[in-house]
C-alpha positions in Angstrom: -32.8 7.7 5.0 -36.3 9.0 4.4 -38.1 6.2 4.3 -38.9 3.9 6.4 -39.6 0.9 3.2 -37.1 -1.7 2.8 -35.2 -2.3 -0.5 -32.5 -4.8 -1.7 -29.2 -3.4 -2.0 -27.9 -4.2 -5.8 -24.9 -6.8 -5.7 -24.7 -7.5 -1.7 -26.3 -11.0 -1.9 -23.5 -12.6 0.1 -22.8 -9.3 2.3 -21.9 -10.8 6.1 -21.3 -8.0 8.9 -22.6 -5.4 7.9 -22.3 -1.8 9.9 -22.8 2.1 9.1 -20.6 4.9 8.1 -20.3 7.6 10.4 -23.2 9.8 8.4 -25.3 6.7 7.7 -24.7 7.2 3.8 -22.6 3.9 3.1 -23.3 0.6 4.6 -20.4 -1.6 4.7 -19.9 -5.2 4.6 -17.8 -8.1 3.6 -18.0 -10.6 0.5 -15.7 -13.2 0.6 -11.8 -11.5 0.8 -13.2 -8.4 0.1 -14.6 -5.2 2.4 -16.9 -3.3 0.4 -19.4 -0.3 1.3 -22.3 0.4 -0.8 -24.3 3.9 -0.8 -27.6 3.8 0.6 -29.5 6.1 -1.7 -28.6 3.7 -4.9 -25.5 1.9 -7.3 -23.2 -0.9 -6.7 -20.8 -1.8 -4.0 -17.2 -0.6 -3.8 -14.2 -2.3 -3.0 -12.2 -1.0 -0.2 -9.9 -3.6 1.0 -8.6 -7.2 0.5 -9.3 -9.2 4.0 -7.0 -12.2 5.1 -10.0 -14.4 5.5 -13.6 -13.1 5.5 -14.7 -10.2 7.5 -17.2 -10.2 10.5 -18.3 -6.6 11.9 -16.5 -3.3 12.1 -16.5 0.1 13.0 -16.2 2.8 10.9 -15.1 6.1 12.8 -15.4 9.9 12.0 -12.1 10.4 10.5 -12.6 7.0 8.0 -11.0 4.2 9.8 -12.7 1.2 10.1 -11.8 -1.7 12.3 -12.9 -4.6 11.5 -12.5 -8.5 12.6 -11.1 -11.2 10.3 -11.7 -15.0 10.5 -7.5 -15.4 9.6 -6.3 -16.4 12.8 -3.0 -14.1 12.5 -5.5 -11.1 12.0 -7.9 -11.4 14.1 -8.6 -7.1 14.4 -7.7 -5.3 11.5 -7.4 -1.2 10.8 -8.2 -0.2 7.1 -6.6 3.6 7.8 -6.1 4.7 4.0 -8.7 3.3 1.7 -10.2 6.7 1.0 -7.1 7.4 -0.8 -6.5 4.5 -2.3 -10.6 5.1 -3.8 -9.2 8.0 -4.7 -6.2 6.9 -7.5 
């Protein structure tokens, strides 16, 4: 980021957890059943994932898994490992 203003991100009204990418280009977040990241510099959110439940924080490592928390009780820590592919189709 280049500047230190803020901005509203389009679409993310309901966002909840939010946390970086590795490069700090995407934020992601969650929206109801859905974990979504959304590029800092501009445009709307993508969907990367269905969640059981809605999502609190994650992590989202170097080689593109993120780890997240769900509010299902049988999920309570779930890996998203192939959603770059899945972008991809």
């Amino acid at each position: 980021m280049d500047t230190l203003a803020w901005r509203k991100l389009q679409d993310a009204e309901d966002a909840l957890g939010p946390f970086w990418s590795p490069d700090s280009r995407y934020l992601a977040f969650s929206v109801r059943n859905q974990l979504k990241k959304i590029d800092v510099a501009g445009g709307p959110p993508q969907s990367l994932c269905t969640v059981p439940g809605v999502s609190g924080s994650g992590a989202w490592g170097p080689d593109g898994v993120i780890l997240f928390d769900a509010t299902a009780r049988q999920t309570p820590l779930t890996v998203v490992l192939n959603w770059q592919a899945d972008l991809k189709k």
